[in-house]
PyMOL Python script that loads the backbone (N, CA, C, O; Angstrom):
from pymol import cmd

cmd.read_pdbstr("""\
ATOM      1  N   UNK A   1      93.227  13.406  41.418  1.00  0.00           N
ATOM      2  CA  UNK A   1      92.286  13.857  42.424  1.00  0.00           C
ATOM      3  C   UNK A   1      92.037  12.709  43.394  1.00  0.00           C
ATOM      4  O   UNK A   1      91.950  11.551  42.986  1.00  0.00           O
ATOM      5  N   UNK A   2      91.917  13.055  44.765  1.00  0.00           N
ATOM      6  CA  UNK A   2      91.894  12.200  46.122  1.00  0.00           C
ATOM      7  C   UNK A   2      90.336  11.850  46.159  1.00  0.00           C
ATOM      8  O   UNK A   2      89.480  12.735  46.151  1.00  0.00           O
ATOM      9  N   UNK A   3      90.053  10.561  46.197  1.00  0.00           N
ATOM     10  CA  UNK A   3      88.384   9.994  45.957  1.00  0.00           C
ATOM     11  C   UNK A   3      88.463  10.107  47.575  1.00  0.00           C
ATOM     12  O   UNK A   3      89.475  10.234  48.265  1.00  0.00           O
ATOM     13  N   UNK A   4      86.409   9.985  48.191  1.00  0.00           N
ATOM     14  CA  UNK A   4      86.711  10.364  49.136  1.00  0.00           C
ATOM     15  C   UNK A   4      84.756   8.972  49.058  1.00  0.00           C
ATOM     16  O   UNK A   4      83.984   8.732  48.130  1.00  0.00           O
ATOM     17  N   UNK A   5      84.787   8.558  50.323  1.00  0.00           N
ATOM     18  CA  UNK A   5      83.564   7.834  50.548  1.00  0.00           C
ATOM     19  C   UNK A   5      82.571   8.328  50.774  1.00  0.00           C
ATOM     20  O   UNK A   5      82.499   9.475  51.216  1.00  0.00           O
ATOM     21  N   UNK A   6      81.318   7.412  50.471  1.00  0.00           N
ATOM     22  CA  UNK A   6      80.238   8.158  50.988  1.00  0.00           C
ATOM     23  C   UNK A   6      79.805   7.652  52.443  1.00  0.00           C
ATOM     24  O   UNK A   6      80.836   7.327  53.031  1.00  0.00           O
ATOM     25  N   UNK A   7      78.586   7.442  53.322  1.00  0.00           N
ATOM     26  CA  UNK A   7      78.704   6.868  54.109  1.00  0.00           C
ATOM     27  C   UNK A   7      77.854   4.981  53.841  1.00  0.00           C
ATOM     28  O   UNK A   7      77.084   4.858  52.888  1.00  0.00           O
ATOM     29  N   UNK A   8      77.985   4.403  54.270  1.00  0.00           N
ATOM     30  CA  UNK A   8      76.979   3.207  54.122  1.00  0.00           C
ATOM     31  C   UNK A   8      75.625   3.300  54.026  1.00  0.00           C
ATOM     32  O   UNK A   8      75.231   3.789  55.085  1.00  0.00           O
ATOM     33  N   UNK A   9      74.737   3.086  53.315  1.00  0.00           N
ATOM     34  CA  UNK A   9      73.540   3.556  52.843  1.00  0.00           C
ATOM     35  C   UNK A   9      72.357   2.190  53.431  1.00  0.00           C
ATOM     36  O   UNK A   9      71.984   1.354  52.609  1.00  0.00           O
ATOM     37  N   UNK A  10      71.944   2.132  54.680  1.00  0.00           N
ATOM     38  CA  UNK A  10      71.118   0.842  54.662  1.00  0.00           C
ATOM     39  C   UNK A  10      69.894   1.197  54.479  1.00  0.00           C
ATOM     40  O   UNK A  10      69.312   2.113  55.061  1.00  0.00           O
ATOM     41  N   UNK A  11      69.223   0.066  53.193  1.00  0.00           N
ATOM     42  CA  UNK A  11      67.704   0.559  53.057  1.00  0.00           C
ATOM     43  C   UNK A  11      66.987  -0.982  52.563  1.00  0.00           C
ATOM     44  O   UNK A  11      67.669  -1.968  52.285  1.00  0.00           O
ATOM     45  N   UNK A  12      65.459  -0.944  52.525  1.00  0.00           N
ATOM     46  CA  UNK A  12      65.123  -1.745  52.931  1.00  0.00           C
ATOM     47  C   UNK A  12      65.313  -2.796  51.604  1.00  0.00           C
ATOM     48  O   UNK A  12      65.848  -2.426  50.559  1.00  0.00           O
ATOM     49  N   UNK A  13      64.760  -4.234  51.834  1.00  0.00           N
ATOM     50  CA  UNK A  13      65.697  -5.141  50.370  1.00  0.00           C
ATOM     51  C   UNK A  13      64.352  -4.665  49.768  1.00  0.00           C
ATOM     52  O   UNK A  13      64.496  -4.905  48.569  1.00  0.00           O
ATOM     53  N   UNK A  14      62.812  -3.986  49.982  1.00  0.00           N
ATOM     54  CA  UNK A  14      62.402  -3.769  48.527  1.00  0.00           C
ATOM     55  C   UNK A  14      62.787  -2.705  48.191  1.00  0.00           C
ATOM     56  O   UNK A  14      62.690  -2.585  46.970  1.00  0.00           O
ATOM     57  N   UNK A  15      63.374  -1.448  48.900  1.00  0.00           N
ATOM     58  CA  UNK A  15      63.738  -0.812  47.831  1.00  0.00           C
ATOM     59  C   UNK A  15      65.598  -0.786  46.989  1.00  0.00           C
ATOM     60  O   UNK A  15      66.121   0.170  46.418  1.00  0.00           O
ATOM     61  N   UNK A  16      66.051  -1.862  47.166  1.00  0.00           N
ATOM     62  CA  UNK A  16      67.074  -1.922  46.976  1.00  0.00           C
ATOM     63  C   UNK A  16      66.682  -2.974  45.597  1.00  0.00           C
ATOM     64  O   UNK A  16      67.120  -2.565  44.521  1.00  0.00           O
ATOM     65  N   UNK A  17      65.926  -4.233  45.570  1.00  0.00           N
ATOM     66  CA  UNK A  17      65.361  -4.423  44.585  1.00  0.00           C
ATOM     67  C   UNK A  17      64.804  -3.488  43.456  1.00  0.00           C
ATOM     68  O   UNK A  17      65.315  -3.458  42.337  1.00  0.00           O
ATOM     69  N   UNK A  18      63.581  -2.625  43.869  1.00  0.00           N
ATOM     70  CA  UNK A  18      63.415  -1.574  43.141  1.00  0.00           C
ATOM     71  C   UNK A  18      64.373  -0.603  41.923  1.00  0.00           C
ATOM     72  O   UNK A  18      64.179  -0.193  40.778  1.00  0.00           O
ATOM     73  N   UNK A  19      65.725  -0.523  43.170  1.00  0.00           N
ATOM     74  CA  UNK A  19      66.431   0.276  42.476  1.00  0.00           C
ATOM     75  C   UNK A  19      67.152  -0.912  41.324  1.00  0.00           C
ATOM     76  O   UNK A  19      67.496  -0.597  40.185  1.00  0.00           O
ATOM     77  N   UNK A  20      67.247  -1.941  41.752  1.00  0.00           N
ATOM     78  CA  UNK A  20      67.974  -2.807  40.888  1.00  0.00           C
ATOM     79  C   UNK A  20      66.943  -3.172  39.852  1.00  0.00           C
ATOM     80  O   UNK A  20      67.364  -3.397  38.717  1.00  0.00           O
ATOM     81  N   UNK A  21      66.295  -3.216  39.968  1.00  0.00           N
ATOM     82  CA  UNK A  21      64.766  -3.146  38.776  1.00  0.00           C
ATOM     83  C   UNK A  21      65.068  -2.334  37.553  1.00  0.00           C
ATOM     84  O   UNK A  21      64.847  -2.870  36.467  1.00  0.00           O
ATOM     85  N   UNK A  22      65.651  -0.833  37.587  1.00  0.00           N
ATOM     86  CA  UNK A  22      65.913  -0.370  37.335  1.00  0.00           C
ATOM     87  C   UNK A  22      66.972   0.227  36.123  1.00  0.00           C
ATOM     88  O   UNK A  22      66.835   1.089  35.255  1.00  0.00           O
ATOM     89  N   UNK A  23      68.175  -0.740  36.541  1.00  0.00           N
ATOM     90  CA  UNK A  23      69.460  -0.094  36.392  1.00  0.00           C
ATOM     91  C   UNK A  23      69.203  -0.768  34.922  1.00  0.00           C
ATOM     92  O   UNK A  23      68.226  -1.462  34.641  1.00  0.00           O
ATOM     93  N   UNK A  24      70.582  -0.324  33.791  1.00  0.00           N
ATOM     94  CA  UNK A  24      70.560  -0.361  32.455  1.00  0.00           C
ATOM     95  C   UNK A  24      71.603  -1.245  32.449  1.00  0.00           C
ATOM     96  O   UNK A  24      72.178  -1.648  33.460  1.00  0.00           O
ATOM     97  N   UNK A  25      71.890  -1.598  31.151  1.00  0.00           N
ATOM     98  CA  UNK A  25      72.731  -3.018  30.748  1.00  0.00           C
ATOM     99  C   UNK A  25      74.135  -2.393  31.246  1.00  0.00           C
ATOM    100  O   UNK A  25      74.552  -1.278  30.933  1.00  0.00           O
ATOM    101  N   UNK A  26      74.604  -3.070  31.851  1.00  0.00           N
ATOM    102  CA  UNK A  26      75.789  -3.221  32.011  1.00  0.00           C
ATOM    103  C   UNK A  26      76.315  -1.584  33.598  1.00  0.00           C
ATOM    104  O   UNK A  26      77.404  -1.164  33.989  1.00  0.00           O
ATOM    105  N   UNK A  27      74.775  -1.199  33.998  1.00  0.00           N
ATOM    106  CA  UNK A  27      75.078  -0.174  35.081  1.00  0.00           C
ATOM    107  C   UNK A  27      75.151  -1.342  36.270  1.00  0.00           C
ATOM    108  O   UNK A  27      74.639  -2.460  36.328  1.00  0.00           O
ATOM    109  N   UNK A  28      75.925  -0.674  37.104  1.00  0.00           N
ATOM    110  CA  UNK A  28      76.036  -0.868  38.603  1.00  0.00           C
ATOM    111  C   UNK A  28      74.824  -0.356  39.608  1.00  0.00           C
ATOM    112  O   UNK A  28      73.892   0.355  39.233  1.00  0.00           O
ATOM    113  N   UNK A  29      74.983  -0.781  40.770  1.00  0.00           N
ATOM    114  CA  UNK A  29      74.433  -0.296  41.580  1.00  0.00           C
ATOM    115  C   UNK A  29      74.799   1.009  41.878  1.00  0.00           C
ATOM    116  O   UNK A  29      74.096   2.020  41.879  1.00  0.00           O
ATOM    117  N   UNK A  30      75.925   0.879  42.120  1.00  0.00           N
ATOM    118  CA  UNK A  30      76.906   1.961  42.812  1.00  0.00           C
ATOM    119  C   UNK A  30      77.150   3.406  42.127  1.00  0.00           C
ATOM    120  O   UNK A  30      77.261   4.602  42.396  1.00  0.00           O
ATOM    121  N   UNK A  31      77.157   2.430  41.000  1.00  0.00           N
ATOM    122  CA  UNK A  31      76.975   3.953  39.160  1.00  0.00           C
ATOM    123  C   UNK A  31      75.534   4.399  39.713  1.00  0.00           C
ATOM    124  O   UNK A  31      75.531   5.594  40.010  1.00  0.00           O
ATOM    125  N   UNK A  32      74.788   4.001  39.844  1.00  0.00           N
ATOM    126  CA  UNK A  32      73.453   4.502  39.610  1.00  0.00           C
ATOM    127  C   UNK A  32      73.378   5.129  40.889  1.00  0.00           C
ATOM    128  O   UNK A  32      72.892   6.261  40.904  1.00  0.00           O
ATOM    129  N   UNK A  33      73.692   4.716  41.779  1.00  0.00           N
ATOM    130  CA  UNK A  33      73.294   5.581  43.093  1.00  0.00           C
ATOM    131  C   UNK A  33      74.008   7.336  43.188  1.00  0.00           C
ATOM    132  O   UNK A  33      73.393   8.304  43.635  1.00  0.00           O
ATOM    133  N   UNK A  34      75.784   7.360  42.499  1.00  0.00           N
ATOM    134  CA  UNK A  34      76.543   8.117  42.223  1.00  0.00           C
ATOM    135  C   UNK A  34      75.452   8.976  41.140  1.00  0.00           C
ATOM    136  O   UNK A  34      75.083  10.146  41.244  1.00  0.00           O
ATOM    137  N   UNK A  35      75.208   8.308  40.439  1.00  0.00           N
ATOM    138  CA  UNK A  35      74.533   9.535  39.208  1.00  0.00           C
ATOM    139  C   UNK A  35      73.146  10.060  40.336  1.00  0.00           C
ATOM    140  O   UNK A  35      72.958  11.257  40.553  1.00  0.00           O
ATOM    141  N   UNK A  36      72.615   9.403  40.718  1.00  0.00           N
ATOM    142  CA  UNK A  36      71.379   9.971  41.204  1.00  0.00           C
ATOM    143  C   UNK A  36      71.752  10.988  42.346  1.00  0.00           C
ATOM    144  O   UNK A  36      71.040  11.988  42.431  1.00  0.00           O
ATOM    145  N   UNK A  37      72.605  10.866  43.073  1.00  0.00           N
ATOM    146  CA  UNK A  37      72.928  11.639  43.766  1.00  0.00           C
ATOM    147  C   UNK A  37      73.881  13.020  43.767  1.00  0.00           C
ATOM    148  O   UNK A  37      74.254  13.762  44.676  1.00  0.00           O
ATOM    149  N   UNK A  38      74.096  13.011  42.335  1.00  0.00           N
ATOM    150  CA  UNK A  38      75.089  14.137  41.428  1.00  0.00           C
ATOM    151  C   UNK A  38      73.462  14.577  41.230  1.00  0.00           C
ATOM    152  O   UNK A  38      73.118  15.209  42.229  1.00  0.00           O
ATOM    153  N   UNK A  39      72.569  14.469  40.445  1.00  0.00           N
ATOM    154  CA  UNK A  39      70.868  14.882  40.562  1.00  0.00           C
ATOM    155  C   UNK A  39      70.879  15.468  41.268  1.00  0.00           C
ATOM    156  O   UNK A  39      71.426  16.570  41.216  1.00  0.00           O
ATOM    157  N   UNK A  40      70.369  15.080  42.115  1.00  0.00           N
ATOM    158  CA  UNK A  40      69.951  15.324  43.473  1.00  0.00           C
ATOM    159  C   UNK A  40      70.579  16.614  43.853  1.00  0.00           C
ATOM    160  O   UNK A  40      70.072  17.723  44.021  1.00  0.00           O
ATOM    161  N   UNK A  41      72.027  16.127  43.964  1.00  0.00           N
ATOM    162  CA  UNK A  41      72.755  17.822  44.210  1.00  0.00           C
ATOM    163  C   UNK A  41      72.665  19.106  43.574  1.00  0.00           C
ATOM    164  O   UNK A  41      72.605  20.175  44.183  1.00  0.00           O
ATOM    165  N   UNK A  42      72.659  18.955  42.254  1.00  0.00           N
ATOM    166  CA  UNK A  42      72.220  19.923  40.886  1.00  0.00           C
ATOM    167  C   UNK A  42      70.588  20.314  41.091  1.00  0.00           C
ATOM    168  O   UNK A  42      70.200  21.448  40.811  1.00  0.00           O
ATOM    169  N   UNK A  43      69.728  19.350  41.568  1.00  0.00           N
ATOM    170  CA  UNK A  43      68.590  19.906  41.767  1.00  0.00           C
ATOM    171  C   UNK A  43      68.358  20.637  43.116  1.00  0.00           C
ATOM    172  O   UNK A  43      67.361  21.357  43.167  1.00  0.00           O
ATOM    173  N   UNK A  44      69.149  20.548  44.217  1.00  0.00           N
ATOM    174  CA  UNK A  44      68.906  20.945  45.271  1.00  0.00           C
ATOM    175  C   UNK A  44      69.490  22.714  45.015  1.00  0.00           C
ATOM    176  O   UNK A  44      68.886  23.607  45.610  1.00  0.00           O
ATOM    177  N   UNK A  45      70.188  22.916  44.477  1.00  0.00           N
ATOM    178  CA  UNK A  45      71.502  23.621  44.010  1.00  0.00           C
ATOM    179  C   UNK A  45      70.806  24.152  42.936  1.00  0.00           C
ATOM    180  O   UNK A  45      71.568  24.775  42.197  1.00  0.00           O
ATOM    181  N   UNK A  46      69.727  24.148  42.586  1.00  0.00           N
ATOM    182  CA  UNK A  46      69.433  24.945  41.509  1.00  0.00           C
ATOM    183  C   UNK A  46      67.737  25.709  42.462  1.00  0.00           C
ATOM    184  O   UNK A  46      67.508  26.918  42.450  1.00  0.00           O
ATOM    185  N   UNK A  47      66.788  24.665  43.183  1.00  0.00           N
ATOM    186  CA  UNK A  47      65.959  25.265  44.145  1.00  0.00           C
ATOM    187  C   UNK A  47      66.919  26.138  44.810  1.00  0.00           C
ATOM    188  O   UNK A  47      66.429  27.250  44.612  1.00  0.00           O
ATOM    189  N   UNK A  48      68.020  26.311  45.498  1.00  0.00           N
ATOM    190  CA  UNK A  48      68.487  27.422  46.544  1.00  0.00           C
ATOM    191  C   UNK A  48      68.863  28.628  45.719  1.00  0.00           C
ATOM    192  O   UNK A  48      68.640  29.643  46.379  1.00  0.00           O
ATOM    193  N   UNK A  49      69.293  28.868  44.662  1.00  0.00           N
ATOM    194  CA  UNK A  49      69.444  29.530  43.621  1.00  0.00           C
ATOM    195  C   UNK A  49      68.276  30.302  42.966  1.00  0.00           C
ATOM    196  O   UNK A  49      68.306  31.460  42.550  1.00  0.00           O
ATOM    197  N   UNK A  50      67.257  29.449  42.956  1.00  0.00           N
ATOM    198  CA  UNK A  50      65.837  30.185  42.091  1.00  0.00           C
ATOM    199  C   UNK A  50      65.061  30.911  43.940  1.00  0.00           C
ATOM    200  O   UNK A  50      64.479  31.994  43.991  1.00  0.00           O
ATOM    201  N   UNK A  51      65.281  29.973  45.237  1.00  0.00           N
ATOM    202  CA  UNK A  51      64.818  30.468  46.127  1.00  0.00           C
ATOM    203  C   UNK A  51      65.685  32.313  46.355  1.00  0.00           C
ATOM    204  O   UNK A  51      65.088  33.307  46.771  1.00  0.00           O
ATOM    205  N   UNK A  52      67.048  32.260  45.967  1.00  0.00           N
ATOM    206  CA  UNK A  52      68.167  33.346  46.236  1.00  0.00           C
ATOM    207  C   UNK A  52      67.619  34.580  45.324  1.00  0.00           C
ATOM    208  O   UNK A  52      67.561  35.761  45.668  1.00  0.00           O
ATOM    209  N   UNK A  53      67.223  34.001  44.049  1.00  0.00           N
ATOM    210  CA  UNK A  53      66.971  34.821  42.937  1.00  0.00           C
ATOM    211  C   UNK A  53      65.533  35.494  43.322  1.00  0.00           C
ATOM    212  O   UNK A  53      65.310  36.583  42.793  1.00  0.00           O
ATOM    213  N   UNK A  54      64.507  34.941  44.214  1.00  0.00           N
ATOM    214  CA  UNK A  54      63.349  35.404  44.540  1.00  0.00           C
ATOM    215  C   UNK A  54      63.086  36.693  45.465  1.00  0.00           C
ATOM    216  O   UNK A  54      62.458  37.747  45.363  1.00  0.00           O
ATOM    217  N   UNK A  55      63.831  36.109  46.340  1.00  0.00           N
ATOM    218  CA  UNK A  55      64.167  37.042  47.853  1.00  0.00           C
ATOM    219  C   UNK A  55      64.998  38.116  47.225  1.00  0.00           C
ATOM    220  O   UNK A  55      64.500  39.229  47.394  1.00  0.00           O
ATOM    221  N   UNK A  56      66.572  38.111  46.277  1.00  0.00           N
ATOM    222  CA  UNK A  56      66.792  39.472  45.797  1.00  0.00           C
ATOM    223  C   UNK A  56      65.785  40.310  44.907  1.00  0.00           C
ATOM    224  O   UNK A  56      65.808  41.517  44.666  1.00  0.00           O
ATOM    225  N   UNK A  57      64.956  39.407  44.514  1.00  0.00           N
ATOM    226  CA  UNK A  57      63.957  40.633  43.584  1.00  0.00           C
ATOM    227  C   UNK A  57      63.276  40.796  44.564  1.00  0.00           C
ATOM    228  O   UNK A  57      63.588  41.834  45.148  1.00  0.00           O
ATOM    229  N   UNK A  58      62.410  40.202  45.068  1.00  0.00           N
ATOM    230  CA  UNK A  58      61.289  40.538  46.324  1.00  0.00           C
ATOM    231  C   UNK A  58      62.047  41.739  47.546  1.00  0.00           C
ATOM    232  O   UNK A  58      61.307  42.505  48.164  1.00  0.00           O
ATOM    233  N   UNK A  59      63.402  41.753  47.734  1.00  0.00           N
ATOM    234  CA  UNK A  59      63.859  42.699  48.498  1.00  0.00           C
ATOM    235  C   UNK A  59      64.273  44.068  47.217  1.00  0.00           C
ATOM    236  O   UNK A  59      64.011  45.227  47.540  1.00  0.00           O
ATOM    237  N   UNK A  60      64.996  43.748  45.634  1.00  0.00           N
ATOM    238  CA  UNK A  60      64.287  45.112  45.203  1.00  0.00           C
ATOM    239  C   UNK A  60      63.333  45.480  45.007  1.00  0.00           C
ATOM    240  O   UNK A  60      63.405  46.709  45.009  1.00  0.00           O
ATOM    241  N   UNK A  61      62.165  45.089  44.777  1.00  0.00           N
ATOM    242  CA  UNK A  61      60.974  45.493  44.987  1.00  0.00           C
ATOM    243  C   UNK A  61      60.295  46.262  46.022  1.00  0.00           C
ATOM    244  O   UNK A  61      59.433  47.129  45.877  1.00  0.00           O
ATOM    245  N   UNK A  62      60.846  45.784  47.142  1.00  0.00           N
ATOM    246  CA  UNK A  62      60.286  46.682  48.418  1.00  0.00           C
ATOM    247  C   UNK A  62      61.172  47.711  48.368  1.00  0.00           C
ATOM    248  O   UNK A  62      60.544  48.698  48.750  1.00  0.00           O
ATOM    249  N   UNK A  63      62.783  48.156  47.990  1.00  0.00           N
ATOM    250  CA  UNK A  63      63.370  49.041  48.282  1.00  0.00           C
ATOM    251  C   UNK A  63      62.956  50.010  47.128  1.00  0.00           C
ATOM    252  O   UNK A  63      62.799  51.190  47.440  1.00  0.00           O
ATOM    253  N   UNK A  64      62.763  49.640  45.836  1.00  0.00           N
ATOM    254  CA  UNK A  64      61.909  51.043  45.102  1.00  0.00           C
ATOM    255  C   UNK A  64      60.483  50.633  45.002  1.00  0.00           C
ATOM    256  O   UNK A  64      59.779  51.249  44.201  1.00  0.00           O
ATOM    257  N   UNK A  65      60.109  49.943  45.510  1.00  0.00           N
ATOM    258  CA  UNK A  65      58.743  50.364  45.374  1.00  0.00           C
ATOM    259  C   UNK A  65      57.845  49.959  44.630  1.00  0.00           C
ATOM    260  O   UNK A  65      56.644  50.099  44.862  1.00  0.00           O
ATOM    261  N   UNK A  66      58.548  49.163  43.206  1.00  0.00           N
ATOM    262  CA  UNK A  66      57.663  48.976  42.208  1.00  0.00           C
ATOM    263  C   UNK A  66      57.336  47.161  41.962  1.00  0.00           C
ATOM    264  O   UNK A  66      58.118  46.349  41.467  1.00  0.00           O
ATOM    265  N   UNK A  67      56.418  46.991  42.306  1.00  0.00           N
ATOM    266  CA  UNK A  67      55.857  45.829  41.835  1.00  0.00           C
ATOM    267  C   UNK A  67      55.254  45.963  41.115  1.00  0.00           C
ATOM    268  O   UNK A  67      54.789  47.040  40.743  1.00  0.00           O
ATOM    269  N   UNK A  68      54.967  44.388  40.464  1.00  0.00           N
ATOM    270  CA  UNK A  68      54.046  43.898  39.093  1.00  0.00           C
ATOM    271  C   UNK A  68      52.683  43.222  39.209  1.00  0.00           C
ATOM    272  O   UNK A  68      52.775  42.006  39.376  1.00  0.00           O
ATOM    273  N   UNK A  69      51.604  43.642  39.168  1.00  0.00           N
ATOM    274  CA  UNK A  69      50.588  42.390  39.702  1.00  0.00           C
ATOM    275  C   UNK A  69      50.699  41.175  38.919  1.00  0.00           C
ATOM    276  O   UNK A  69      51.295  40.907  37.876  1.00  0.00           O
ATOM    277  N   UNK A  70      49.872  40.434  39.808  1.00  0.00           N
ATOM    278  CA  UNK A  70      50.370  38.800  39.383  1.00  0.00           C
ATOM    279  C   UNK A  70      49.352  38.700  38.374  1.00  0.00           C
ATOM    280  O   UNK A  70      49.433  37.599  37.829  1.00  0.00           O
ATOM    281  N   UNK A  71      47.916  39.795  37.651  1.00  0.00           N
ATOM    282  CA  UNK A  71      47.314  39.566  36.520  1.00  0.00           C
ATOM    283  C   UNK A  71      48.144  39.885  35.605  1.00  0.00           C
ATOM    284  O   UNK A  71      48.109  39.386  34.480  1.00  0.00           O
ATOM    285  N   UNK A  72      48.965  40.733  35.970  1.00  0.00           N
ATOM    286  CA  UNK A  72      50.242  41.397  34.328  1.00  0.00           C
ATOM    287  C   UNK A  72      51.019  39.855  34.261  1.00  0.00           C
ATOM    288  O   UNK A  72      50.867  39.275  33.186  1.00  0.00           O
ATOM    289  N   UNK A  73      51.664  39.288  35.086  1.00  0.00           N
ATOM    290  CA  UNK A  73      52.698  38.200  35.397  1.00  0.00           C
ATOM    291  C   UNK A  73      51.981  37.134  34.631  1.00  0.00           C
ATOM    292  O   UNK A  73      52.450  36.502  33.684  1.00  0.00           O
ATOM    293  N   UNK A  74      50.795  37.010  35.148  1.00  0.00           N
ATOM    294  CA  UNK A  74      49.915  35.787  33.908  1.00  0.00           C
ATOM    295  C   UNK A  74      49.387  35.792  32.585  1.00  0.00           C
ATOM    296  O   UNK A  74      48.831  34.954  31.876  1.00  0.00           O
ATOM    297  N   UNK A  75      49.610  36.580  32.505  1.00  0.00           N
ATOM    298  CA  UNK A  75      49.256  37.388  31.025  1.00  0.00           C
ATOM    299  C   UNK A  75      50.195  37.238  30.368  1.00  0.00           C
ATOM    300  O   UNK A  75      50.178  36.383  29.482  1.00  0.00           O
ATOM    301  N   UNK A  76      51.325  38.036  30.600  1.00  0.00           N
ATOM    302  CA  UNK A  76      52.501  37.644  30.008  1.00  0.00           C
ATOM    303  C   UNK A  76      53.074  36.552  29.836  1.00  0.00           C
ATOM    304  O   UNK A  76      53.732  36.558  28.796  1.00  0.00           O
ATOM    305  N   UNK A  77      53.136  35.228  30.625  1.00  0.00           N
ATOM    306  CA  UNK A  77      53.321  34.378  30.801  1.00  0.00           C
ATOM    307  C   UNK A  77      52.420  33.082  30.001  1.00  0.00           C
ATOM    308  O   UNK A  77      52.640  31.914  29.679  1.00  0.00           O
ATOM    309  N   UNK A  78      51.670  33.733  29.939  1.00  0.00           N
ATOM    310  CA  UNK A  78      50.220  32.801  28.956  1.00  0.00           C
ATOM    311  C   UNK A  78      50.719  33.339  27.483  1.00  0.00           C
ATOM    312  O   UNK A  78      50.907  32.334  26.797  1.00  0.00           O
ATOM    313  N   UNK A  79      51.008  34.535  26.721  1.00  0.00           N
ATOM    314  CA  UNK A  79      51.219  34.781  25.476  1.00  0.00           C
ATOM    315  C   UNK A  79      52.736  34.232  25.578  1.00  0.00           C
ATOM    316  O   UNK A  79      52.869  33.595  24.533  1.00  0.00           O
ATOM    317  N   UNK A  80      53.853  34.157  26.244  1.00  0.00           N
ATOM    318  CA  UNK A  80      54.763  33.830  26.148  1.00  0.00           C
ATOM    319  C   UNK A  80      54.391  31.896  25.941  1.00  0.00           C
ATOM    320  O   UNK A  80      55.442  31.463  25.468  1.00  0.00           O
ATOM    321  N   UNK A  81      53.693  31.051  26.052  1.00  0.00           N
ATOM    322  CA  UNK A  81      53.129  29.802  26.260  1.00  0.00           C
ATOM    323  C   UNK A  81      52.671  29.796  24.732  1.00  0.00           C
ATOM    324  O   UNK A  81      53.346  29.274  23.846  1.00  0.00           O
ATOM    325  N   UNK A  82      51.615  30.347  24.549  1.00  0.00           N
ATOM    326  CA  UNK A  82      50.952  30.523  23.090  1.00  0.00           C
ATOM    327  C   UNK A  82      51.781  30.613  21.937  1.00  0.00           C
ATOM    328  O   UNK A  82      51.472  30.152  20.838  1.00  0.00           O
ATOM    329  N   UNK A  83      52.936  31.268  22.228  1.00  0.00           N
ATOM    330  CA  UNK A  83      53.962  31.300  20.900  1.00  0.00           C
ATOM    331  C   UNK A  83      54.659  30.484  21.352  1.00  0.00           C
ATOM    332  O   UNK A  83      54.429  29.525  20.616  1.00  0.00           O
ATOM    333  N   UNK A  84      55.214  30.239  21.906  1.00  0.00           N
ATOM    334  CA  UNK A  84      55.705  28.722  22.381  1.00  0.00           C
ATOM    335  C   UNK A  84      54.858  27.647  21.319  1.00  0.00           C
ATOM    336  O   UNK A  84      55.182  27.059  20.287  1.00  0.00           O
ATOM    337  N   UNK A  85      53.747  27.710  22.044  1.00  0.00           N
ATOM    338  CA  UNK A  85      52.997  26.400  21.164  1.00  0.00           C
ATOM    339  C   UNK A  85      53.123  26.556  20.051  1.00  0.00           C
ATOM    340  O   UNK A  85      53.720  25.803  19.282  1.00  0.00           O
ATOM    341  N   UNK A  86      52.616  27.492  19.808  1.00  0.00           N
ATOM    342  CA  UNK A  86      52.932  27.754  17.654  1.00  0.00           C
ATOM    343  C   UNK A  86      53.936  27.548  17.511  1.00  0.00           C
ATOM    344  O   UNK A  86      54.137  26.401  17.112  1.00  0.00           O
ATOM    345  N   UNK A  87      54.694  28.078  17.633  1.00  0.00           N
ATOM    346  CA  UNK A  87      56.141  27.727  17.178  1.00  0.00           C
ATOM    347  C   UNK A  87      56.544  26.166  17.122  1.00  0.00           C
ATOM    348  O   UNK A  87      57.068  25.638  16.142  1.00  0.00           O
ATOM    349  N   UNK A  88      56.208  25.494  18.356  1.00  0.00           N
ATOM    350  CA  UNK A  88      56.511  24.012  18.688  1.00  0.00           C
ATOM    351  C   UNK A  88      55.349  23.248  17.215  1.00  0.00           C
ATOM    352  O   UNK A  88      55.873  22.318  16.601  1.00  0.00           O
ATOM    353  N   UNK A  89      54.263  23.568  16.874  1.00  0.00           N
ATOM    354  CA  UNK A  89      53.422  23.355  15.809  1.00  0.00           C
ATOM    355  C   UNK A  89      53.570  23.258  14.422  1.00  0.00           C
ATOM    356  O   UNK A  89      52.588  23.054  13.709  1.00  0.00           O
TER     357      UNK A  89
END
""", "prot")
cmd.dss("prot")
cmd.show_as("cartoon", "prot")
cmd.util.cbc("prot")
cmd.orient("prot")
């Protein structure tokens, strides 16, 4: 596979310290910036996904009609929490 660059990253020396504050025995700078920014992508990439997943229910919802109130949604969501906890107990 063909590696490809990123662009030059200038930022200021405390937070470049900071990040070097940071890093683990024997990590790089460069490792660490690569992993954080594989993050970054997976998290951005997972908000556009849960935003995608919202708007298709929110658009079936308006096309039949049936919504849930948000007291049923918390309710459920609170006993789903509660056995959670027990269980975790």
């Amino acid at each position: 596979m063909k590696t490809s660059s990123i662009p030059a990253l200038r930022v200021s020396p405390e937070l470049r310290q900071q990040a070097e504050a940071v890093l683990e025995d024997g990590e790089t700078l460069s490792a660490f910036m690569l992993e954080s920014l594989a993050q970054s992508i997976a998290h951005r990439k997972a908000q556009q996904d849960f935003v995608a997943r919202g708007l298709a229910s929110g658009a079936r919802a308006k096309k039949s009609g049936k919504y849930v109130s948000a007291d049923r949604v918390f309710s459920k969501l609170s006993r789903r929490l509660q056995k959670a906890k027990a269980s975790a107990a």
